[in-house]
mmCIF file of the C-alpha atoms, coordinates in Angstrom:
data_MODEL
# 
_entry.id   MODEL 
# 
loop_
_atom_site.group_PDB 
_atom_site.id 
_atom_site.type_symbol 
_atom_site.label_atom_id 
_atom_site.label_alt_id 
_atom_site.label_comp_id 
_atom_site.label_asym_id 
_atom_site.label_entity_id 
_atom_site.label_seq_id 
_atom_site.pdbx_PDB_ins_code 
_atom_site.Cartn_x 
_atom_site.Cartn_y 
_atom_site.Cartn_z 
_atom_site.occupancy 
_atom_site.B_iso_or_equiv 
_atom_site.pdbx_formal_charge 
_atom_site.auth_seq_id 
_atom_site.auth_comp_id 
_atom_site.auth_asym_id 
_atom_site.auth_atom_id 
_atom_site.pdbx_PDB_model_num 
ATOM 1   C CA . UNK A 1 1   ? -127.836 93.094 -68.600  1.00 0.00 ? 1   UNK A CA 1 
ATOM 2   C CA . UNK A 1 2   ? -124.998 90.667 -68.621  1.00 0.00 ? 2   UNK A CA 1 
ATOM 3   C CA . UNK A 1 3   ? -122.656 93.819 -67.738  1.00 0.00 ? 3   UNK A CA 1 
ATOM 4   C CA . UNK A 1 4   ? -125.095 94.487 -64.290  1.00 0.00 ? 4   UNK A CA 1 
ATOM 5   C CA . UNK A 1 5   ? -124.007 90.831 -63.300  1.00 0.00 ? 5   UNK A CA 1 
ATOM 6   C CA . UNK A 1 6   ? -120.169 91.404 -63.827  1.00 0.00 ? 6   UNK A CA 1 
ATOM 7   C CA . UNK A 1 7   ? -120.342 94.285 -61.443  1.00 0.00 ? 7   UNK A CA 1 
ATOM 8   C CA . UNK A 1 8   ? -122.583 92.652 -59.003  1.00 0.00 ? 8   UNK A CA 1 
ATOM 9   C CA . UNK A 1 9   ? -120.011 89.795 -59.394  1.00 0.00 ? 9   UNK A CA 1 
ATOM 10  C CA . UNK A 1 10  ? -117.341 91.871 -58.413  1.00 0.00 ? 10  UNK A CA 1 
ATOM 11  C CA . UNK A 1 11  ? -118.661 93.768 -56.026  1.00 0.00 ? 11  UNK A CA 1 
ATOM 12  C CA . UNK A 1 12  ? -119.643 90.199 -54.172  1.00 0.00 ? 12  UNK A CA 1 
ATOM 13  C CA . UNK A 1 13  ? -116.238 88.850 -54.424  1.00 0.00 ? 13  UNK A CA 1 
ATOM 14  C CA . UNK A 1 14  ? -114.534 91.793 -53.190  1.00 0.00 ? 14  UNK A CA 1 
ATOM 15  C CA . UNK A 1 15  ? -116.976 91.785 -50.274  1.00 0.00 ? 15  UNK A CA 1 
ATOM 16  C CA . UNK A 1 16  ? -116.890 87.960 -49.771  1.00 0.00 ? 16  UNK A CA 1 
ATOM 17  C CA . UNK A 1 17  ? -113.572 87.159 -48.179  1.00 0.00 ? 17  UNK A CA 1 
ATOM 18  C CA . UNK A 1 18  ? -113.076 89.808 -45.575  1.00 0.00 ? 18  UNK A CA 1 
ATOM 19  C CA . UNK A 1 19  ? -117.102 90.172 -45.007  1.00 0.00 ? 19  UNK A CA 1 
ATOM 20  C CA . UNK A 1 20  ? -117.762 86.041 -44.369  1.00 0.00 ? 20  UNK A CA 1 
ATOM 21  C CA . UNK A 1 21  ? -114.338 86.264 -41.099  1.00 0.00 ? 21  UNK A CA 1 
ATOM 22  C CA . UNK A 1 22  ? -116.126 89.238 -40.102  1.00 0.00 ? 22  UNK A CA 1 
ATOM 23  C CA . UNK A 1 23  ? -119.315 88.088 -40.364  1.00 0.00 ? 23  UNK A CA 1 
ATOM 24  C CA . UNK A 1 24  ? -117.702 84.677 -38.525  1.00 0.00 ? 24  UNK A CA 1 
ATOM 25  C CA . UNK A 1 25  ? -116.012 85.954 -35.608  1.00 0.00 ? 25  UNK A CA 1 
ATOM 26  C CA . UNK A 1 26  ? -119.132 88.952 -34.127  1.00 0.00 ? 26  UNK A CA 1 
ATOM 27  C CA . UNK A 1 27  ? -122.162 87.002 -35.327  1.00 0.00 ? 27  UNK A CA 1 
ATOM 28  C CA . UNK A 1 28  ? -121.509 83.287 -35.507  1.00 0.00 ? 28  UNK A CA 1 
ATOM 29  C CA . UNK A 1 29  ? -119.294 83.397 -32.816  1.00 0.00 ? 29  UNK A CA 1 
ATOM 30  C CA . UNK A 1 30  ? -116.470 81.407 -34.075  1.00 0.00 ? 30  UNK A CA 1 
ATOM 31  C CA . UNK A 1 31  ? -112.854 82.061 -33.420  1.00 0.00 ? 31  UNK A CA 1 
ATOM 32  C CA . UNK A 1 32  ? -110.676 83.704 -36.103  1.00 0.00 ? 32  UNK A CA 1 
ATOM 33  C CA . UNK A 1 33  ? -108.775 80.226 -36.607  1.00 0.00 ? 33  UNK A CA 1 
ATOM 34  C CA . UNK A 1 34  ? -111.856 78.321 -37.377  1.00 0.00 ? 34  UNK A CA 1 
ATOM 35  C CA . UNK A 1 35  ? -113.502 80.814 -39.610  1.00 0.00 ? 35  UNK A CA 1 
ATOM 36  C CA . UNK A 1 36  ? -110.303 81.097 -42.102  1.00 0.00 ? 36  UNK A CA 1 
ATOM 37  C CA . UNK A 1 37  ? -110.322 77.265 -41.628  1.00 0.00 ? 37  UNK A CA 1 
ATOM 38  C CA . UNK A 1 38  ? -114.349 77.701 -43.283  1.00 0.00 ? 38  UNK A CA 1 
ATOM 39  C CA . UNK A 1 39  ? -113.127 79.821 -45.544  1.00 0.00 ? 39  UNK A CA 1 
ATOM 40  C CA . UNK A 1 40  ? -110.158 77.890 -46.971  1.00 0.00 ? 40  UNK A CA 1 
ATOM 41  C CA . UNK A 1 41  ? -112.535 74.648 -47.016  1.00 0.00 ? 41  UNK A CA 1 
ATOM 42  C CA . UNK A 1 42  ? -115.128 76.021 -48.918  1.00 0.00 ? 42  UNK A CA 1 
ATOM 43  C CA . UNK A 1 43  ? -112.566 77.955 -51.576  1.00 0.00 ? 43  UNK A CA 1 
ATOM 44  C CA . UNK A 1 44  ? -110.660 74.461 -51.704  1.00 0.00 ? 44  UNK A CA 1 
ATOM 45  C CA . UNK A 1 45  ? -113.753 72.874 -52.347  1.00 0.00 ? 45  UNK A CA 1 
ATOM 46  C CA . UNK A 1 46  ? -114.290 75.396 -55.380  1.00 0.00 ? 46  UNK A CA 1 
ATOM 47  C CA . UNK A 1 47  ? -111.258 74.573 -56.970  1.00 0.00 ? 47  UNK A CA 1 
ATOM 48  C CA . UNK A 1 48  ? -111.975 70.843 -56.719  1.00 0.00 ? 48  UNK A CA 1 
ATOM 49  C CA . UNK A 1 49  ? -115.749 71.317 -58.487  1.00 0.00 ? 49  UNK A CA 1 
ATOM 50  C CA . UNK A 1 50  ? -114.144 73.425 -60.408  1.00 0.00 ? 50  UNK A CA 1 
ATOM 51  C CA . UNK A 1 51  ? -112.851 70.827 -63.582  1.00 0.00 ? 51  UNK A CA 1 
ATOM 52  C CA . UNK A 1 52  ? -116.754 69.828 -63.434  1.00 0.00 ? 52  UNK A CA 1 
ATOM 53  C CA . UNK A 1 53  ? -117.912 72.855 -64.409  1.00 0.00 ? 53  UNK A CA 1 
ATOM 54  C CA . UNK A 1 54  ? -115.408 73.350 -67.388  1.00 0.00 ? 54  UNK A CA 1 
ATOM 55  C CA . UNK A 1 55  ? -117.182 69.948 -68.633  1.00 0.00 ? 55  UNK A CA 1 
ATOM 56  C CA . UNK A 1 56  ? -120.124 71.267 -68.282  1.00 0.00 ? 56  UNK A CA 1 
ATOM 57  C CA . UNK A 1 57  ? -119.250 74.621 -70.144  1.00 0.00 ? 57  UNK A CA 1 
ATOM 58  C CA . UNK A 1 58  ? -117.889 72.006 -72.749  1.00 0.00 ? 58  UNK A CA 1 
ATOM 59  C CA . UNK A 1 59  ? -120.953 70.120 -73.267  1.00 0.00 ? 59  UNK A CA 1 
ATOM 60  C CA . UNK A 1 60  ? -122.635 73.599 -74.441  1.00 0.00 ? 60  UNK A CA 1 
ATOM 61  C CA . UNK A 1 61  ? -123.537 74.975 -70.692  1.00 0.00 ? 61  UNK A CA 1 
ATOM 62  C CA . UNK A 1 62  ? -122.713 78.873 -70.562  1.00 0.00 ? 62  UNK A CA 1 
ATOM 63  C CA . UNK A 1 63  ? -125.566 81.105 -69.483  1.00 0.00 ? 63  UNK A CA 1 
ATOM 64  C CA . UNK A 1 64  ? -127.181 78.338 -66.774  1.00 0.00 ? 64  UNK A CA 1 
ATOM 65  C CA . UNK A 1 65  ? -123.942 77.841 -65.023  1.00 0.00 ? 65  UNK A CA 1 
ATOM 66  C CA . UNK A 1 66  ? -123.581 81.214 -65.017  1.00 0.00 ? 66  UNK A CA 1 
ATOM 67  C CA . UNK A 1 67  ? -127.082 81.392 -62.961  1.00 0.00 ? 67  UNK A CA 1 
ATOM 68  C CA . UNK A 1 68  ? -126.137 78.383 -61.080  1.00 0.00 ? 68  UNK A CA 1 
ATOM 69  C CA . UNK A 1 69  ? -122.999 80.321 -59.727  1.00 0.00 ? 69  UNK A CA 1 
ATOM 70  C CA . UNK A 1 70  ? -124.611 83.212 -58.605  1.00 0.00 ? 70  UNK A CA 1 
ATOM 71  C CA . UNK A 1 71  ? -128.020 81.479 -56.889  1.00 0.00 ? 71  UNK A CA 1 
ATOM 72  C CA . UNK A 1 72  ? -125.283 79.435 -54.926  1.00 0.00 ? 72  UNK A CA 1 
ATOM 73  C CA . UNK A 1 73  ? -123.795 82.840 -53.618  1.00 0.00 ? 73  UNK A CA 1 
ATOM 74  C CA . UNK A 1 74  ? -127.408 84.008 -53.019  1.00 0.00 ? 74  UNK A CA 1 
ATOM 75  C CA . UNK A 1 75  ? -128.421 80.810 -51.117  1.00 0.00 ? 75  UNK A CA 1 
ATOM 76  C CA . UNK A 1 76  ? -124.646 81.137 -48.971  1.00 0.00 ? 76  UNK A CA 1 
ATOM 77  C CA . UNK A 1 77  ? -125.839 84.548 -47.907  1.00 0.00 ? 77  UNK A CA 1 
ATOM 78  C CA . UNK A 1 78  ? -129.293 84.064 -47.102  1.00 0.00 ? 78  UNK A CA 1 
ATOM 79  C CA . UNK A 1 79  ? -128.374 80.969 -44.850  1.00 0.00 ? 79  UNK A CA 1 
ATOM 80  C CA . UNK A 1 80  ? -126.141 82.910 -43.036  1.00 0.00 ? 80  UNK A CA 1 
ATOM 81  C CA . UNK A 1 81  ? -129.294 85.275 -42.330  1.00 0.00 ? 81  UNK A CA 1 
ATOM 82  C CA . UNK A 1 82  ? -131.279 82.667 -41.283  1.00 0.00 ? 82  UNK A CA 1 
ATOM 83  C CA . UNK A 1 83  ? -128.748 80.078 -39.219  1.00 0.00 ? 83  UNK A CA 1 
ATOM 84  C CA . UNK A 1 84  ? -126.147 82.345 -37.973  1.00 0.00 ? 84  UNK A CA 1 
ATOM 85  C CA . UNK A 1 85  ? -124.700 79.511 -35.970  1.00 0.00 ? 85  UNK A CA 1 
ATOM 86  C CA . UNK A 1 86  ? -121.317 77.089 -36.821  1.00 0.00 ? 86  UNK A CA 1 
ATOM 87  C CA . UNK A 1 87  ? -122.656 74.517 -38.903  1.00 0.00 ? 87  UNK A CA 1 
ATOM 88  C CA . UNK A 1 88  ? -124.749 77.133 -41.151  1.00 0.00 ? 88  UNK A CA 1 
ATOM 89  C CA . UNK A 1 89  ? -121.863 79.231 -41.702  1.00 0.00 ? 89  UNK A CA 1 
ATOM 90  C CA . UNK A 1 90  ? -119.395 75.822 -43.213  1.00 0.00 ? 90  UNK A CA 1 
ATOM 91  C CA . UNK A 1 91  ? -122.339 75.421 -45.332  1.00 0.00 ? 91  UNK A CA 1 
ATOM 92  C CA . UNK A 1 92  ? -122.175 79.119 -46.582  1.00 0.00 ? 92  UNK A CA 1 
ATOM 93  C CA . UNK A 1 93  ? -118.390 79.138 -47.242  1.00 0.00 ? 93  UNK A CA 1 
ATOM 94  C CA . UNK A 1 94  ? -118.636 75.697 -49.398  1.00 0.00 ? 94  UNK A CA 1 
ATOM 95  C CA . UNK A 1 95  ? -121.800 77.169 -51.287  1.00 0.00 ? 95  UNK A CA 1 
ATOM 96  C CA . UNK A 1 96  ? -119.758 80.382 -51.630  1.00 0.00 ? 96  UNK A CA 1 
ATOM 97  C CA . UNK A 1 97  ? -116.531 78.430 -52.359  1.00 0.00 ? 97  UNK A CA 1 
ATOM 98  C CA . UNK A 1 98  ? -118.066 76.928 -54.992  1.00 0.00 ? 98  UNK A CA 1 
ATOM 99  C CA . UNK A 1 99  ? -119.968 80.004 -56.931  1.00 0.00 ? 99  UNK A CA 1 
ATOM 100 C CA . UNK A 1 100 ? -116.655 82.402 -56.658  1.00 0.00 ? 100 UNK A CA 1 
ATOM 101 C CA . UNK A 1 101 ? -114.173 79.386 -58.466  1.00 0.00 ? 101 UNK A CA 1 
ATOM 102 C CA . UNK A 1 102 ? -116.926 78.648 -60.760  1.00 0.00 ? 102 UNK A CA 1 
ATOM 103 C CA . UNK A 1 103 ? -118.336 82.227 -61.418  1.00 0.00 ? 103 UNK A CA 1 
ATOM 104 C CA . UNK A 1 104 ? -114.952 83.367 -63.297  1.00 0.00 ? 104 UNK A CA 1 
ATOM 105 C CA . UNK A 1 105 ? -115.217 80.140 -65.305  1.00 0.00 ? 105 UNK A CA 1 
ATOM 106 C CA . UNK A 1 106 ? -118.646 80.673 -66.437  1.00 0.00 ? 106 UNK A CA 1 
ATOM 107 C CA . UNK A 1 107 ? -118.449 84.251 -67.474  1.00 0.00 ? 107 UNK A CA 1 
ATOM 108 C CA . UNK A 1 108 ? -115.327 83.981 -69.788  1.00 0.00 ? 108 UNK A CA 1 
ATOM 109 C CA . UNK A 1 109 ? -117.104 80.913 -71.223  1.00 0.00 ? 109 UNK A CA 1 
ATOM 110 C CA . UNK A 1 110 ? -119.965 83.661 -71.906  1.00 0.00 ? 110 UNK A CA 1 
ATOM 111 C CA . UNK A 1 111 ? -118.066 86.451 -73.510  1.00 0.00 ? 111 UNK A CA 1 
ATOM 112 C CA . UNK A 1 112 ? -116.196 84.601 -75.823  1.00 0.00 ? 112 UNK A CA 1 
ATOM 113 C CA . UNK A 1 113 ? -119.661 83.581 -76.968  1.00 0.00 ? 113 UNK A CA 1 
ATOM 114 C CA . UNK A 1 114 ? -120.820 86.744 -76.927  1.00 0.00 ? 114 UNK A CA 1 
ATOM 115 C CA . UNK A 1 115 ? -118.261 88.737 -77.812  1.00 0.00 ? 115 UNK A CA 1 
ATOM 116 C CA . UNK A 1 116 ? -115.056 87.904 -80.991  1.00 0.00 ? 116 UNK A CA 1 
ATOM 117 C CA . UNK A 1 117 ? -111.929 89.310 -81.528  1.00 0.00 ? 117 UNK A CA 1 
ATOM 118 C CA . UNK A 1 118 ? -110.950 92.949 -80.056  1.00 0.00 ? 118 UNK A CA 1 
ATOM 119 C CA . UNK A 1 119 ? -114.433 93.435 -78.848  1.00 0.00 ? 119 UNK A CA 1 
ATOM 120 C CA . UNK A 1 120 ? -113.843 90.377 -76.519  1.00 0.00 ? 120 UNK A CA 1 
ATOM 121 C CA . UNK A 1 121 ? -110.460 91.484 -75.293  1.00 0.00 ? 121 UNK A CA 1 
ATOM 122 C CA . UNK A 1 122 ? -111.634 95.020 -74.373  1.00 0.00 ? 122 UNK A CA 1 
ATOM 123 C CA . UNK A 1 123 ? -114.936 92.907 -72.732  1.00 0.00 ? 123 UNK A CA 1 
ATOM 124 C CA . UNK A 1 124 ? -112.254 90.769 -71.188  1.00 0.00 ? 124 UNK A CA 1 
ATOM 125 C CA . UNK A 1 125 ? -110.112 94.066 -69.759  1.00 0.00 ? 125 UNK A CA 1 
ATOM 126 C CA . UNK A 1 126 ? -113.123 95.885 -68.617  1.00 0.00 ? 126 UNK A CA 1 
ATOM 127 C CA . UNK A 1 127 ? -114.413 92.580 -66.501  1.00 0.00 ? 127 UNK A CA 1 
ATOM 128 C CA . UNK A 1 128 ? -110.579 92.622 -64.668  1.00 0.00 ? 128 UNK A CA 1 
ATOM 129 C CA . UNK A 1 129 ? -110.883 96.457 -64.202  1.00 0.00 ? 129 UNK A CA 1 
ATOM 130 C CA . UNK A 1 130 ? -114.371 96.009 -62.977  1.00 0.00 ? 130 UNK A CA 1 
ATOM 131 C CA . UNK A 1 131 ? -113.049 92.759 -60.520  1.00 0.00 ? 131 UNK A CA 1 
ATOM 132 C CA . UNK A 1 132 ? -110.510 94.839 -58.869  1.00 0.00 ? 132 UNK A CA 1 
ATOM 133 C CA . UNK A 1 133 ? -112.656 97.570 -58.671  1.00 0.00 ? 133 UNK A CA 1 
ATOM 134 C CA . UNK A 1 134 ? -115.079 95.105 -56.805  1.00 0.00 ? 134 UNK A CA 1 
ATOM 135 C CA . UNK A 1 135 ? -112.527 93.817 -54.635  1.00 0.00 ? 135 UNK A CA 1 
ATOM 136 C CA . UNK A 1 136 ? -111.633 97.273 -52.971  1.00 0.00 ? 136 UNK A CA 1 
ATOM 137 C CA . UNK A 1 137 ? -115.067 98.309 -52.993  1.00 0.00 ? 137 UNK A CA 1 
ATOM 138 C CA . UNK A 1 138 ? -116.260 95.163 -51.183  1.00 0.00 ? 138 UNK A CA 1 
ATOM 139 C CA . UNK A 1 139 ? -114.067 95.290 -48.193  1.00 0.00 ? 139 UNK A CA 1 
ATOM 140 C CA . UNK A 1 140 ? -114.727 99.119 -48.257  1.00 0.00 ? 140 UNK A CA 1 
ATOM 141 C CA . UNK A 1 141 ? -118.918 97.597 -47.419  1.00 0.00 ? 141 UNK A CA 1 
ATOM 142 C CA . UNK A 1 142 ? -117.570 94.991 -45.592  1.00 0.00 ? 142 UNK A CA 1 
ATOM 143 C CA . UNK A 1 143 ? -115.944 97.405 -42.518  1.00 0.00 ? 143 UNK A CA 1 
ATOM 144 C CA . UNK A 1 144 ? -119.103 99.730 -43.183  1.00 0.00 ? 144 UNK A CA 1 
ATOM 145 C CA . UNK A 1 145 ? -121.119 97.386 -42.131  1.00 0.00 ? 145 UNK A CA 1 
ATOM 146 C CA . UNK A 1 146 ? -118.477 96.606 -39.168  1.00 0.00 ? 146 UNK A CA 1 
ATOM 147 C CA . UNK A 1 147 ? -119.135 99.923 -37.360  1.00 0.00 ? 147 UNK A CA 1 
ATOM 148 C CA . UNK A 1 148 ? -123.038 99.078 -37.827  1.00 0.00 ? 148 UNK A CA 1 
ATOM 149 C CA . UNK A 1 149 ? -122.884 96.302 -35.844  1.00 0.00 ? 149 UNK A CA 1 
ATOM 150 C CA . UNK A 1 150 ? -124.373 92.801 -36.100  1.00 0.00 ? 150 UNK A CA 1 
ATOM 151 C CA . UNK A 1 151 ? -127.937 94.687 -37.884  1.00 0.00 ? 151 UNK A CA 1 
ATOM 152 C CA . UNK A 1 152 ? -125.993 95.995 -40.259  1.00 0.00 ? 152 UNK A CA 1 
ATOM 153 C CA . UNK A 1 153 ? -123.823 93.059 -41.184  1.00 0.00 ? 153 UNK A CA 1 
ATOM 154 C CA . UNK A 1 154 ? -126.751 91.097 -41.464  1.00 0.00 ? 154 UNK A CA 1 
ATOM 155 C CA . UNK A 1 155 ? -128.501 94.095 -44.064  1.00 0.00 ? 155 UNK A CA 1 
ATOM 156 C CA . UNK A 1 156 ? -125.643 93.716 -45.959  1.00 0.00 ? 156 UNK A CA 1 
ATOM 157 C CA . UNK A 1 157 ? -125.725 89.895 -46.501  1.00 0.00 ? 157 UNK A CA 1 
ATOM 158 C CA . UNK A 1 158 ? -129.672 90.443 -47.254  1.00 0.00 ? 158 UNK A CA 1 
ATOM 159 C CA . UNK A 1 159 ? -129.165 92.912 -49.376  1.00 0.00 ? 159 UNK A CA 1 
ATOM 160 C CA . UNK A 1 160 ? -126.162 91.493 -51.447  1.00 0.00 ? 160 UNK A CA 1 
ATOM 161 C CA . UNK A 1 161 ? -128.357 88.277 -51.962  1.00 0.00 ? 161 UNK A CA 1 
ATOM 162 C CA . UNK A 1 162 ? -130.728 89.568 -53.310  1.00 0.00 ? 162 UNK A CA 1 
ATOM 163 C CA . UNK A 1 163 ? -128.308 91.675 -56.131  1.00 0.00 ? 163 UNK A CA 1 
ATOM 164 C CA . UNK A 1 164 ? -127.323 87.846 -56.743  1.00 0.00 ? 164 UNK A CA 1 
ATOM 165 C CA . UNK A 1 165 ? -130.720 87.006 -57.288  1.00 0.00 ? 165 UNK A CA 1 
ATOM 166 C CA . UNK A 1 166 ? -131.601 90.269 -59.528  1.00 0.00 ? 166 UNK A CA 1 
ATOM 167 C CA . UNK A 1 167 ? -128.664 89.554 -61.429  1.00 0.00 ? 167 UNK A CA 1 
ATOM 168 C CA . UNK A 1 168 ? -128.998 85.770 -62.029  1.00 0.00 ? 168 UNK A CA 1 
ATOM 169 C CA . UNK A 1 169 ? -132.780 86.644 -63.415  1.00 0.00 ? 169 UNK A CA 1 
ATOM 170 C CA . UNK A 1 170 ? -131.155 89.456 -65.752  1.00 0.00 ? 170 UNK A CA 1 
ATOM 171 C CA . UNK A 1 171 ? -128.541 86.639 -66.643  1.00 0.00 ? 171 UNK A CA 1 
ATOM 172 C CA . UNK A 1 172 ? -130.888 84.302 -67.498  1.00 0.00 ? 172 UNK A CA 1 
ATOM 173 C CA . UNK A 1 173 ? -132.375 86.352 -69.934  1.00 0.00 ? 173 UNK A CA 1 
ATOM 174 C CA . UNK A 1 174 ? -129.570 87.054 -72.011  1.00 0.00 ? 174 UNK A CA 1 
ATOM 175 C CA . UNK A 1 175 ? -129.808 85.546 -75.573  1.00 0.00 ? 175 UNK A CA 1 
ATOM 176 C CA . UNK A 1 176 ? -126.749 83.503 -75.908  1.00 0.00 ? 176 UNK A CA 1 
ATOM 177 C CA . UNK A 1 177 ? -126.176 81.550 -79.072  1.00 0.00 ? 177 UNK A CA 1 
ATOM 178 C CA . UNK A 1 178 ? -122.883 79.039 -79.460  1.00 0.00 ? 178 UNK A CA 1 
ATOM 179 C CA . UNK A 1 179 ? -121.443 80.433 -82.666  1.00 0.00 ? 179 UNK A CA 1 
ATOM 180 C CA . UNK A 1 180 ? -119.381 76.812 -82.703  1.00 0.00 ? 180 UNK A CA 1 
ATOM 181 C CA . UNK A 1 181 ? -122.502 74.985 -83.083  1.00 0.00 ? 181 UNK A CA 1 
ATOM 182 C CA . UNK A 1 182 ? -123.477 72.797 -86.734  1.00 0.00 ? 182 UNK A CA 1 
ATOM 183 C CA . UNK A 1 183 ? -126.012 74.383 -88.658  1.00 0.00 ? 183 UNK A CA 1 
ATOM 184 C CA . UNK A 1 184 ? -129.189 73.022 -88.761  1.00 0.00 ? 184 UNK A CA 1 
ATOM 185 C CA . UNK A 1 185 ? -129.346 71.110 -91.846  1.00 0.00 ? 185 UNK A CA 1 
ATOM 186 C CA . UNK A 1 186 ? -132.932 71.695 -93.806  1.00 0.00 ? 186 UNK A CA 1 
ATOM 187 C CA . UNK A 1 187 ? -134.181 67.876 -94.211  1.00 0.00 ? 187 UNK A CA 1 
ATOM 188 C CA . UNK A 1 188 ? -134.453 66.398 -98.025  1.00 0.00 ? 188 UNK A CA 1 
ATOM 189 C CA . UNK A 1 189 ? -137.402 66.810 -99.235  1.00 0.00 ? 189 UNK A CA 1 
ATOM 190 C CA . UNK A 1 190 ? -138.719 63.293 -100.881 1.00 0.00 ? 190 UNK A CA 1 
ATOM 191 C CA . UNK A 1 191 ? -139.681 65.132 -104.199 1.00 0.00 ? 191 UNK A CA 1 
ATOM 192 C CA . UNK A 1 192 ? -135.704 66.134 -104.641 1.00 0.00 ? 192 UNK A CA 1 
ATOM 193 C CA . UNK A 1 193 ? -135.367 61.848 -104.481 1.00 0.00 ? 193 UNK A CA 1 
ATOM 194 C CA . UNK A 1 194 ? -137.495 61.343 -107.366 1.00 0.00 ? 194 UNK A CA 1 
ATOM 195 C CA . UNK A 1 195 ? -135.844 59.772 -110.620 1.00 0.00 ? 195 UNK A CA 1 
ATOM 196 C CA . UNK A 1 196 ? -137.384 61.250 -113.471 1.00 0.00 ? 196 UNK A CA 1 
# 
């Protein structure tokens, strides 16, 4: 399950970038300038929230801001859908800014729980294969859905929502226990207190 959300992960952010200046310039009608001025914002942004959620992985967080990160890319896209205008599509690139700096976070925080020694370095290898992988075959959708026209463009950001969505539910099911954490201590009985 947690292996479907890598690869919808990476399929996203490969798609992302060149899909949201695309997406800018035919449907919300913004100039090319102004769009990769959205775009930088919103990634800028990321990196800025981005010390918050390593404190929140720290205080025990892992599989929730993992879910977090990818109903944030979910929400980004479905605005788009329904605003197409300007203002909607800021919001989208600071609500997508913030779930692609924070996704990466999130998921390493989840495999070294899941995951110790080789088997999380191969996990670890595999998720960078799988990310570059996503990045090519992304922008491979992204000018797909070009040549379809604004329908099509607009398919696409329906349908890759709801992948976010379908993955963050398969996320959130994942059993993840911190391996780091005290064990539970069995409580003293008061017989074991009794002097003889």
């Amino acid at each position: 399950r947690y292996a479907v959300s890598l690869g919808v992960s990476a399929l996203g952010g490969g798609l992302l970038r060149p899909f949201l200046l695309l997406y800018a310039v035919t449907i919300s009608h913004l100039s090319p300038a102004r769009a990769g001025l959205a775009l930088s914002l919103g990634f800028v942004f990321g990196m800025v929230l981005a010390p918050l959620t390593g404190r929140w992985i720290d205080r025990g967080a892992r599989r929730s801001v993992v879910v977090t990160t990818l109903l944030l890319r979910a929400g980004g896209l479905l605005l788009l859908v329904a605003v197409p205008g300007p203002a909607a599509f800021v919001c989208a690139c600071l609500m997508e800014g913030v779930g692609n700096q924070s996704g990466p976070i999130a998921q390493g925080a989840v495999i070294s729980t899941l995951a110790k020694g080789f088997e999380r370095a191969a996990v670890q290898k595999a998720m960078r294969s799988l990310g570059n992988a996503g990045l090519g075959a992304g922008a491979l959708l992204a000018t797909i859905a070009v040549g379809s026209g604004a329908l099509g463009m607009r398919w696409l950001a329906a349908g890759t929502a709801t992948a976010y969505l379908i993955s963050a539910v398969l996320v959130s099911t994942v059993v993840i226990k911190d391996p780091d954490a005290p064990a539970r201590k069995e409580p003293i009985q008061p017989a074991a207190l009794a002097v003889p």
